[in-house]
N, C-alpha and C positions, 0 to 999 in steps of 0.2 A: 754305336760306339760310345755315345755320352754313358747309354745307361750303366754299360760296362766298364766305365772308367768311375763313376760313381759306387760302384758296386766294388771295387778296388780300395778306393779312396775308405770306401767305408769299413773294409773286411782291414786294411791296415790300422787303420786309426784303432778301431775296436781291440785287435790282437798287439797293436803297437802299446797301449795304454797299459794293457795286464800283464804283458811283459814286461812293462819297465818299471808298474807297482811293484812287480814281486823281486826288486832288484833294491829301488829307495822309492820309496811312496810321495816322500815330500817333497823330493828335485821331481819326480814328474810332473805333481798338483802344480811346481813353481813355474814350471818350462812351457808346460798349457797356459797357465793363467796369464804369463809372458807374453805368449805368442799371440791369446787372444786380447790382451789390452793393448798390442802394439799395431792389428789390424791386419797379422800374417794369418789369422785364421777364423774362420767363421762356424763359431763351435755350434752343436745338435741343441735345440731347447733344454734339454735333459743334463748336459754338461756346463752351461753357461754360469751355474753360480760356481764354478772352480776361479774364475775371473773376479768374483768379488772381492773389492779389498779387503774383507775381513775375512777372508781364506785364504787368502795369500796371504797374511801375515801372519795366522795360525799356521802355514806349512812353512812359514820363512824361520817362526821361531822352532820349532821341530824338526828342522835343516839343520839348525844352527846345532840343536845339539844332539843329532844323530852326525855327525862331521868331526867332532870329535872324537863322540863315544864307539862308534865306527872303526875308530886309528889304534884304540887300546885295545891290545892281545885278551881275551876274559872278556872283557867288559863288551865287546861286540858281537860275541855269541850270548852273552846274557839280551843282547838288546836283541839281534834275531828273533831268539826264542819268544820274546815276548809281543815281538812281530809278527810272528805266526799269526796269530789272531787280529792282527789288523790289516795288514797286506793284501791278503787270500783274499779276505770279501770285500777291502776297497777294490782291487782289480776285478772281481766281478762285476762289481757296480757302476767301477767306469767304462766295462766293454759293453754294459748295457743300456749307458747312458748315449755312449759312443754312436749306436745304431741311430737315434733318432727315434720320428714319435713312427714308432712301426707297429705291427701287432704284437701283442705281449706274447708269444710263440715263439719270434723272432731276439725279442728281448730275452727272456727266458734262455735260448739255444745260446746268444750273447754271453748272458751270465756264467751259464754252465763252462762256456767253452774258455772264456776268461779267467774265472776263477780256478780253472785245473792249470791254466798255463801261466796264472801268477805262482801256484803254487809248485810248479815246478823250478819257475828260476828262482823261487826263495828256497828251494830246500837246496836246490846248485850251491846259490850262496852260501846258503847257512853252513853246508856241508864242508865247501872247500875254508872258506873259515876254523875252523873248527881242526883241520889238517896244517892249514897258515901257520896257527897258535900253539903248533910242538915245533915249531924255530923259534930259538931262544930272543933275534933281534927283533926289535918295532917295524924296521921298516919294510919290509914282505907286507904287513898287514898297511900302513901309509898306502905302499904302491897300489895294492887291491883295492883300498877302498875309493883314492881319488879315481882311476879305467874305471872303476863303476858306474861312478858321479858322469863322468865323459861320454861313457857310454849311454844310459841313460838320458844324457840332455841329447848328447847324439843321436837317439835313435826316436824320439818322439821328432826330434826335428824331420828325420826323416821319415817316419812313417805318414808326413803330414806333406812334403814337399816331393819327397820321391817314391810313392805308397809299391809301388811294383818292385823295385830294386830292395826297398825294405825287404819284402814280404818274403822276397827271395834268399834273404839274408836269414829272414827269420826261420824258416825251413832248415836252411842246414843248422841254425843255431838248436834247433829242436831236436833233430837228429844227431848231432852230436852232446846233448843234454842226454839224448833216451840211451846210449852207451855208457856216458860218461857218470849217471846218477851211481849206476850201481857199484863202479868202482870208488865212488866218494864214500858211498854209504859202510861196504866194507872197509875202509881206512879210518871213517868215523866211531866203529864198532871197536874196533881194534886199539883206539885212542881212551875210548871210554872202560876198555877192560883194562888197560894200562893203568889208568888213574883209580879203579874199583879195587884193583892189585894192590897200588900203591897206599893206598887208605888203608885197607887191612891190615896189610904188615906192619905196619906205624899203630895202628891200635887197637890188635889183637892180642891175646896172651904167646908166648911161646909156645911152639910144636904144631899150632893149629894153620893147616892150609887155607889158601884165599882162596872162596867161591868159583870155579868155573865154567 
């Protein structure tokens, strides 16, 4: 039973961490580092410099200003996008870090299997953002981003204290991601020919049709 309860413990921690990179990178680097300078947790060799105070202050100031830039309609799909490339392979890294000192096989499977499920809840995000930002008011995108933040601190806390009821949460969250991407993606598509439309006609000559 222990080995199996470790084996939990670890499969959540791992999938719990690149889930909630691909969501805010820097409240999870804050909420590990939290957890493990307060004594709530006893991180894998591989993860323990997230705890150092000089990465927690690099992710506390990169907090600071993904929290705002987050809240403004534009400006937090511009910040996504430029997340892509950082999100994807920090939550790889951390589900590889996650496992401990195992054989690189095991790390390896980690990474892979991390990095595809960071990269599914950032393109979630990025996407339903992106659909937020054709309501004319701020606060749709406020409400969105602070459940994030909630969520996030939320669900590392739980993948670390209650790794089975996580994991079960995570399951459907995944399952209703593998439905739900495609319908973001075509609302996305649709937003972007709106905006390609509207470019045109603003500065095209007369008579000439917009691209479709």
């Amino acid at each position: 039973m222990d080995a199996l309860d470790q084996i939990t413990a670890t499969l959540a921690l791992t999938m719990g961490l690149a889930w909630a990179s691909g969501i805010n990178l820097y409240a999870t680097l804050l909420t590990l580092g939290f957890l493990a300078n307060t004594g709530n947790i006893v991180l894998p060799p591989n993860l323990q410099i997230v705890a150092d105070p000089m990465v927690m202050v690099a992710a506390g100031v990169m907090y600071f200003i993904e929290f705002f830039a987050d809240k403004v309609p534009g400006v937090d799909t511009g910040w996504d996008t430029i997340h892509t490339f950082i999100r994807i392979p920090a939550g790889a890294m951390l589900a590889a870090g996650a496992v401990g000192d195992l054989n690189p096989a095991v790390q390896l499977a980690a990474a892979i299997l991390g990095g595809s499920l960071a990269a599914g809840t950032h393109a979630t995000k990025a996407g339903t953002r992106v659909l937020i930002n054709t309501s004319p008011e701020p606060f749709s995108n406020w409400i969105a981003s602070v459940s994030e933040d909630i969520a996030v601190i939320g669900g590392v806390w739980a993948c670390i204290n209650h790794p089975v009821l996580f994991l079960f949460a995570l399951a459907l969250f995944i399952a209703l991601m593998i439905w739900l991407l495609p319908q973001i993606w075509g609302g996305v598509k649709k937003v972007f020919r709106w905006l390609i439309n509207l470019f045109y006609s603003e500065s095209s000559p007369p008579g000439l049709n917009p691209p479709q």
